[in-house]
C-alpha positions in Angstrom: 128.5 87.4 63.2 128.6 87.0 59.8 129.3 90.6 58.0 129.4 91.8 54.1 129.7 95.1 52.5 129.5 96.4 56.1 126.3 95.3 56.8 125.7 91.9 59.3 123.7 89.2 57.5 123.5 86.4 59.5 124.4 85.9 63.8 124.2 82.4 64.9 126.5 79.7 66.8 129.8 79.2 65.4 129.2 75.6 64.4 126.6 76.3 62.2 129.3 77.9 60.0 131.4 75.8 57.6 133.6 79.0 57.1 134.1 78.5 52.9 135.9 81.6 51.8 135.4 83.5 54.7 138.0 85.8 56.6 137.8 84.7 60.2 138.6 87.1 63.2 138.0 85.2 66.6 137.3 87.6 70.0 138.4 85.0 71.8 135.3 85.3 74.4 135.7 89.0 74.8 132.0 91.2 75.1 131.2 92.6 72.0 128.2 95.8 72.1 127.4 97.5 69.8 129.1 100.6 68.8 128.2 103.8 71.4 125.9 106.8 70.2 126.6 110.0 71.8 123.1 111.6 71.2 124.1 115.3 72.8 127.9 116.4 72.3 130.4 119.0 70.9 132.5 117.6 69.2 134.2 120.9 68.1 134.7 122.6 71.6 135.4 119.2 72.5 138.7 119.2 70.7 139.0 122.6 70.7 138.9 122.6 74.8 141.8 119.8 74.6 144.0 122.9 73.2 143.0 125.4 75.9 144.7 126.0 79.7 142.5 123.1 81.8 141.1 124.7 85.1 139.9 121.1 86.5 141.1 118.7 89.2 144.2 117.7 89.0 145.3 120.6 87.7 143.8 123.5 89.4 141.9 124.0 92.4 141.7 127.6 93.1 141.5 130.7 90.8 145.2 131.3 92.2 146.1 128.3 90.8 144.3 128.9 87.4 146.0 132.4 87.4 149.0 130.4 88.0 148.4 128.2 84.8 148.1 131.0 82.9 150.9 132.9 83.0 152.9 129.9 82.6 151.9 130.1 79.2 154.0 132.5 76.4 151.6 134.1 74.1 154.2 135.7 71.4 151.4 137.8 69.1 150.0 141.0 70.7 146.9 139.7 69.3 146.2 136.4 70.8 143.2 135.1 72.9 144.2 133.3 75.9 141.6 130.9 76.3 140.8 128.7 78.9 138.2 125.4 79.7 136.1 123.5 82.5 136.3 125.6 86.0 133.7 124.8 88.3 133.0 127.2 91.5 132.2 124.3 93.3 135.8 122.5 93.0 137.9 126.2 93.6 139.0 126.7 97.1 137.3 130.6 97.1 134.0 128.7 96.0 133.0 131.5 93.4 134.1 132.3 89.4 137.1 134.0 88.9 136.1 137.9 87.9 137.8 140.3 85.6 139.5 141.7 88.5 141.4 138.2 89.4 142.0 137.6 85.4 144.2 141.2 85.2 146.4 140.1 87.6 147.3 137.2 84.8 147.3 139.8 81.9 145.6 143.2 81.3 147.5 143.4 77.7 145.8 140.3 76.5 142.3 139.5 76.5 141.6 136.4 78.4 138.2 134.2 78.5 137.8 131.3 80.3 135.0 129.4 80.1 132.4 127.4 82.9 132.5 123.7 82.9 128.6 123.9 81.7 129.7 126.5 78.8 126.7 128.6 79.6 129.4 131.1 81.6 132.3 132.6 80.7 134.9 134.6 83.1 136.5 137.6 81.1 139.6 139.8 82.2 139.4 143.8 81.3 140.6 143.5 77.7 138.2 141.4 76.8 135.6 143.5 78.0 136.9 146.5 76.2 137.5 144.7 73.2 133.7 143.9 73.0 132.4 147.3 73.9 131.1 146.4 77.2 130.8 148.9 80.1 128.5 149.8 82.6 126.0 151.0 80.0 125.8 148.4 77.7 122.5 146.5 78.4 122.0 142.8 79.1 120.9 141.0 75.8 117.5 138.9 75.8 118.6 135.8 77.2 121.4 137.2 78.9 123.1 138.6 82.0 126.3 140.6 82.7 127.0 140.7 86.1 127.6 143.8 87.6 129.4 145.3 91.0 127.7 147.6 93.5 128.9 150.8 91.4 127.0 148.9 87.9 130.7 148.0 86.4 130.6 144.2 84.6 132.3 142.3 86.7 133.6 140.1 83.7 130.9 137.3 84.4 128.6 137.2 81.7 126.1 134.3 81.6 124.1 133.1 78.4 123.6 135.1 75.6 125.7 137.9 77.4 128.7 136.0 76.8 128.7 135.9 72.8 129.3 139.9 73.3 132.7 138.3 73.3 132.8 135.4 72.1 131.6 136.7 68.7 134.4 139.4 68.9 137.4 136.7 68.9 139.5 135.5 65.4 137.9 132.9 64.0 139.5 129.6 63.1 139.6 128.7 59.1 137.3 125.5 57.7 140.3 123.8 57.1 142.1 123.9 61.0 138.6 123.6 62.4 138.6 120.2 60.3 141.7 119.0 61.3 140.9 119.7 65.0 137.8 117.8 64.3 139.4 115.2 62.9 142.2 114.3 65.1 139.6 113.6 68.0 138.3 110.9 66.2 140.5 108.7 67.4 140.0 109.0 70.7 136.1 109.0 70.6 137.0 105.8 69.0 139.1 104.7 71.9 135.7 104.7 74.3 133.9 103.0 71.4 132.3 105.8 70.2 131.1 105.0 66.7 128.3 107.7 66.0 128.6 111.2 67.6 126.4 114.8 67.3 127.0 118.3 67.4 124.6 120.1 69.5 125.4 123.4 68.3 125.5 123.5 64.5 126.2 126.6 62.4 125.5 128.2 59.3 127.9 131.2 59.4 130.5 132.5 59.3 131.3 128.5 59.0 128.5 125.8 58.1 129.3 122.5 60.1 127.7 120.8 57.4 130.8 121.8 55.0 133.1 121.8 58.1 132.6 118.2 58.7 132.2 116.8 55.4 135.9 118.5 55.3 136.7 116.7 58.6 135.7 113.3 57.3 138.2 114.0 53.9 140.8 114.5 57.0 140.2 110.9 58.6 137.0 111.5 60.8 135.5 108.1 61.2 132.8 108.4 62.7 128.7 108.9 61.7 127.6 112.5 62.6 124.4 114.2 62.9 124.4 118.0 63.1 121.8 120.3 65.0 121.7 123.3 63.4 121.2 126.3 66.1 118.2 128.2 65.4 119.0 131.4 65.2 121.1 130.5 62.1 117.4 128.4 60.5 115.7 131.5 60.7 117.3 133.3 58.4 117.1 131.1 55.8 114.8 128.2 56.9 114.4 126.0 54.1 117.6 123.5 54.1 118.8 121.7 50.9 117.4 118.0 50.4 121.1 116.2 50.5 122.0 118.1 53.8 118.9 116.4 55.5 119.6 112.9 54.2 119.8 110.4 57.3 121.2 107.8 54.8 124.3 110.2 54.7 127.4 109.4 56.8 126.8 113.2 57.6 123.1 115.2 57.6 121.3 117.6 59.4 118.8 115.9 61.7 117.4 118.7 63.8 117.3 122.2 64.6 118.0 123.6 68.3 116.6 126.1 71.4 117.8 126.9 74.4 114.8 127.6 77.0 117.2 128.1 80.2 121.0 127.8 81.3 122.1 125.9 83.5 122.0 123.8 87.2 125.5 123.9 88.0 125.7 127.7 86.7 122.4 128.6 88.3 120.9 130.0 84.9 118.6 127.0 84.5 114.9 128.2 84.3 113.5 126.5 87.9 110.3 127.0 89.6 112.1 127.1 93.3 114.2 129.6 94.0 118.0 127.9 94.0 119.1 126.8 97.3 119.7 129.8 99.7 119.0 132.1 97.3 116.5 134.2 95.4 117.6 133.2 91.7 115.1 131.5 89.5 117.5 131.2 86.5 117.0 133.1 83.3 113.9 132.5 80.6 116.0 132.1 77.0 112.9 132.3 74.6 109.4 132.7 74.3 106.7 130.5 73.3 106.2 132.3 69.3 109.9 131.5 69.1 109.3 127.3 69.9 106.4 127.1 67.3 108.6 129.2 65.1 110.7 126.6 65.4 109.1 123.8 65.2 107.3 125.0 61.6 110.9 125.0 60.5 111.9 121.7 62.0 108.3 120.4 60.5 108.9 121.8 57.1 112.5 120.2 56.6 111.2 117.2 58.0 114.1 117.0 60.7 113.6 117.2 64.8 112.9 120.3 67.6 115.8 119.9 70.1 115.3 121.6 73.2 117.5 122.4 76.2 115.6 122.7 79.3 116.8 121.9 82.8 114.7 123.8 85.1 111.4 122.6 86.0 110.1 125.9 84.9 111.6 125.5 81.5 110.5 121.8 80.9 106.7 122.6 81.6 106.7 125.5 79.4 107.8 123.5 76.5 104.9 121.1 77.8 102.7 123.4 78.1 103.5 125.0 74.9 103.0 121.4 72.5 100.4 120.0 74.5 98.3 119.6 71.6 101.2 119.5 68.4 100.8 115.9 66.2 103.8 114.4 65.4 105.6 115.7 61.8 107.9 112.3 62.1 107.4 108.7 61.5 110.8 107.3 62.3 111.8 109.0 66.1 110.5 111.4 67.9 109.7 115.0 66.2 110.6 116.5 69.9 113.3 116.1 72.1 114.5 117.8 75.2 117.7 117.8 76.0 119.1 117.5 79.6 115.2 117.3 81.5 117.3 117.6 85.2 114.5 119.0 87.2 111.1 117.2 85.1 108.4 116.8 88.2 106.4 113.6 88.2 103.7 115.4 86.2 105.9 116.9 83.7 107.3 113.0 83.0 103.7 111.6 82.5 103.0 114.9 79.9 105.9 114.3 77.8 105.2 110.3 78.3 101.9 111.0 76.6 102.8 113.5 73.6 106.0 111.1 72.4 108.5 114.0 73.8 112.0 112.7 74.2 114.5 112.9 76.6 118.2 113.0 75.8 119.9 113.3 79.4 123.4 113.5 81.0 124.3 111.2 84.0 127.6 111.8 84.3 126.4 115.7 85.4 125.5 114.7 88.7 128.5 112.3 88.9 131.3 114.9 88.3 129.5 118.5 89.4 128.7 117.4 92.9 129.1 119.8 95.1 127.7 122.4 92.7 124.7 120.8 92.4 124.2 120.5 96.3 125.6 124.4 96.2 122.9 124.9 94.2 119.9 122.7 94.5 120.1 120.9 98.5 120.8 117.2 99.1 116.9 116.6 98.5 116.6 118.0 95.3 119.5 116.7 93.8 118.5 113.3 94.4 115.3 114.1 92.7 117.7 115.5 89.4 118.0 113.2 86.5 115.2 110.7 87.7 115.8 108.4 84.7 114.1 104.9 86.1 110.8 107.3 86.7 111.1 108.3 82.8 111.6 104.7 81.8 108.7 103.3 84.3 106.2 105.9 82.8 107.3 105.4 79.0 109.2 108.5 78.1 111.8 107.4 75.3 115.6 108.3 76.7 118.6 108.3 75.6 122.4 109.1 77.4 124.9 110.9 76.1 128.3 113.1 77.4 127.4 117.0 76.5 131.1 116.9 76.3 132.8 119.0 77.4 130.2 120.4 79.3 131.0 118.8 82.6 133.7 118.8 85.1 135.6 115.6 84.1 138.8 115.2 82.7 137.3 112.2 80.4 134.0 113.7 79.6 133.3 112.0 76.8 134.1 108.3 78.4 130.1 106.4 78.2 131.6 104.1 80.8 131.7 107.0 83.4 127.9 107.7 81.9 127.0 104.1 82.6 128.9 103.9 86.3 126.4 106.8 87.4 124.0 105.5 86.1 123.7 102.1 87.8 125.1 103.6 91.3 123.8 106.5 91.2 126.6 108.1 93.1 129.2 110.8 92.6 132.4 110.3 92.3 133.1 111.6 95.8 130.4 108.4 97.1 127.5 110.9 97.3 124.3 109.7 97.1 122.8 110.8 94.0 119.4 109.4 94.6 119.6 105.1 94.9 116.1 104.9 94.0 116.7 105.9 90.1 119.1 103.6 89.6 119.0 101.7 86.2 120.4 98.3 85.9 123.7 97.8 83.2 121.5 96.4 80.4 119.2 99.2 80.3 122.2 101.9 80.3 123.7 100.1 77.5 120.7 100.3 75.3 120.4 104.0 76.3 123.8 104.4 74.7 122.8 102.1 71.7 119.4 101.1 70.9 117.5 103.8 72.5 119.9 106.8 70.9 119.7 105.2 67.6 115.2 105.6 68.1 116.0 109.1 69.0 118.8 110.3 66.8 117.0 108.5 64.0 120.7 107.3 62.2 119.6 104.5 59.8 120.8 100.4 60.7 123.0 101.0 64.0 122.2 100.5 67.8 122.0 96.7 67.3 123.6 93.5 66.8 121.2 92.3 64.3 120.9 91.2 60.5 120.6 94.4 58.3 122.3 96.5 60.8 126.0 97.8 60.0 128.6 96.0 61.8 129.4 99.1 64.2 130.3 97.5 67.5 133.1 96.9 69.8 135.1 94.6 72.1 135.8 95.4 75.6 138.5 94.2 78.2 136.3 92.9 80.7 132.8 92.0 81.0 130.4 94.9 81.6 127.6 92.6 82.2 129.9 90.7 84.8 132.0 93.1 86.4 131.2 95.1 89.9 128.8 98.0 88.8 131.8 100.6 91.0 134.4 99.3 88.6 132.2 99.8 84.9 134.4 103.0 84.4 137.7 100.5 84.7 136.5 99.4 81.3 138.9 99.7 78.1 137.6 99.5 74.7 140.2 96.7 72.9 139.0 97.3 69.5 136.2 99.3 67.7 134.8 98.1 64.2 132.8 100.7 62.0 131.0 99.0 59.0 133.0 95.6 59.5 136.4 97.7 59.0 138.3 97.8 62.0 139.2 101.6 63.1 140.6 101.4 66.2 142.7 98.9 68.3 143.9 99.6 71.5 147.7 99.0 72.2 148.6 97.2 75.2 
């Protein structure tokens, strides 16, 4: 490869060159990809989370065990937030979220939230609750739940839109330590080879993540970013500026987000069949005036609809809602949904047919298990995710982490993404459902190729000449080595624009 002014201009054999004033770095035989796109993250809480009490495996295993953790820490100001990250019901010895009444025996002077895995839930003690005016009168917001006892008390569970009654009560971090946060994670998203990342839930206020990560790339963010700007910030204002919108940009604005349903592992997501052994059908987030309210914005900046939908419930109605919209983009798709867990064989030839992407999540059924058999059956969760039916019928996919959103300790690591992928098996040896397997060429263009079509980010995804020279070199051979051991594989060194950024040290 042949590379100038970050860009590659020529690929060939090595012979062919006569090497005349050229710098020469040999790879010495080593695989080279290129560079990973994570088409659906947080980069944000992702660092953010890294500063919090962890409540996953290793660490803890029961809520006694995350009260444990927590009042290990010393919280000096009578002010503080103790925060917490990533438990999962599933993987707690009493099999349920910790409530307000377990969180007081940790602290009642304090408030305390900690927040699902999925980060559709959050578990508050009392404090918090009074600190954010909620009692048994205070109604559940449109999209929202607070769960309740027998007597109508909050129980401190509060799913959806119910749980920014607190998290919108909570200090707020300044531009410049939210940048710095930001900033020192690049490093390790460069570790898994990581060279173009998104944040699926942009702001506008009280910070705008446009500013927020211009600030971060002044602080020694590396990599390209592409914001999704939530839409209940749009709204308000819904014409953006020209330079915020500019794919060319190392930063822009390529889309504007929904949220039809919740969750799988969280039971929130929108479903037609009641979740296993239950009666819950998940919660409906927005309507249909909302969507096309939407998608005139998304239209008139000339950027993407994102949409999260699990549920089967949710995925049809966004079908069924743009069964007849034409296309407002020439370079991607003008419609994505994000996560598509539950699409039934109809759903996939629909969205096949009217250009709707997919952005979806294989390392969900990997680390959440036993939630999603908890939640959906051993049948239906093989039938989750069924990425080789989306690429058989023509739907245009893409992978990516939702980091943090899952119950990993790595969950930002594509080679996980890729393990369950091409096994299609948890990482307890469940059987996920063999018959979607992909094969390890097609899950790395999903990380590449594929999430450059939908993202839309100019000249990366590929090797090729007029590309920039965004790739990287692995340790072993992930188009040689055994399919169980893909997430043994280390990133040696990660090259953004020809420059190299990272280098691992042995």
């Amino acid at each position: 490869m042949v590379i100038r002014e970050g860009e590659i201009i020529w690929i060939g054999e090595s012979e062919e060159l006569d090497g005349t004033g050229e710098d020469f770095v040999d790879l010495n035989g080593k695989r080279v990809l290129p560079g990973i796109i994570d088409a659906h993250m947080h980069p944000l809480l992702l660092a953010n989370a890294a500063k919090q009490i962890a409540c996953t495996p290793p660490l803890v295993y029961s809520i006694e065990e995350l009260l444990r953790e927590i009042k290990k820490q010393r919280f000096q100001e009578s002010d503080s937030w103790i925060e917490c990250w990533g438990y999962d019901e599933g993987k707690l010895k009493e099999g349920r979220a910790p409530n307000r009444y377990d969180l007081d025996k940790a602290s009642t002077d304090l408030p305390i939230v900690v927040t699902r895995t999925c980060l559709h839930i959050v578990s508050v003690n009392s404090k918090a609750l009074q600190l954010a005016g909620i009692d048994a009168t205070t109604p559940d917001p449109v999209g929202g739940e607070i769960d309740r006892d027998q007597n109508g008390e909050p129980t401190g569970i509060l799913r959806e839109n119910a749980r920014y009654l607190v998290l919108n009560v909570m200090p707020l971090e300044s531009l410049e330590d939210n940048a710095q946060t930001i900033a020192e994670l690049s490093p390790k998203l460069l570790s898994h080879g990581i060279t173009a990342i998104t944040d699926l839930m942009g702001r506008t206020e009280p910070i705008d993540y446009y500013k927020l990560y211009e600030k971060a790339r002044e602080k020694g963010l590396k990599q390209r970013v592409v914001l999704y700007y939530l839409w209940e910030d749009v709204k308000k204002e819904q014409t953006l500026p020209s330079e915020k919108i500019d794919s060319n940009e190392p930063i822009h604005v390529g889309g504007v987000k929904v949220f039809t349903d919740g969750s799988i592992s969280g039971q929130t997501a929108w479903v037609k069949a009641p979740f296993h052994e239950s009666n819950v059908y998940g919660i409906q987030m927005t309507s249909e005036e909302e969507l096309w309210a939407a998608a005139r914005a998304a239209k008139q900046n000339h950027i993407q609809l994102v949409i999260h939908a699990m549920g089967e419930h949710a995925i049809d109605f966004i079908l069924d809602t743009f069964s007849e919209y034409e296309s407002w983009l020439t370079n991607g798709p003008s419609i994505r949904i994000e996560h598509a867990s539950l699409p039934t064989d109809e759903a996939i030839k629909r969205a096949a047919k009217a250009g709707i992407a997919f952005v979806t999540q294989p390392i969900f059924l990997f680390a959440e298990i036993e939630s999603y058999l908890a939640n959906l059956g051993t049948e239906r969760t093989k039938r989750s995710y069924p990425v080789q039916s989306m690429l058989e019928a023509g739907v245009l996919v893409a992978f990516s982490s939702d980091a943090p959103a899952t119950a990993w300790a790595d969950p930002a690591n594509p080679f996980v993404g890729m393990k369950a992928a091409v096994t299609r098996t948890a990482y307890d040896g469940t059987d996920t459902g063999e018959n979607q397997r992909i094969d390890v060429e097609t899950a790395i263009t999903l990380y590449t190729r594929e999430a450059q079509q939908i993202t839309r980010i100019p000249k990366v995804g590929q090797l090729a000449v007029g590309y920039y020279a965004d790739f990287i070199v692995l340790d072993q051979d992930l188009l040689e080595i055994e399919r169980e051991n893909i997430d043994q594989i280390c990133v040696e060194q990660t090259y953004l624009g020809g420059s190299l950024v990272y280098k691992r040290m042995n």
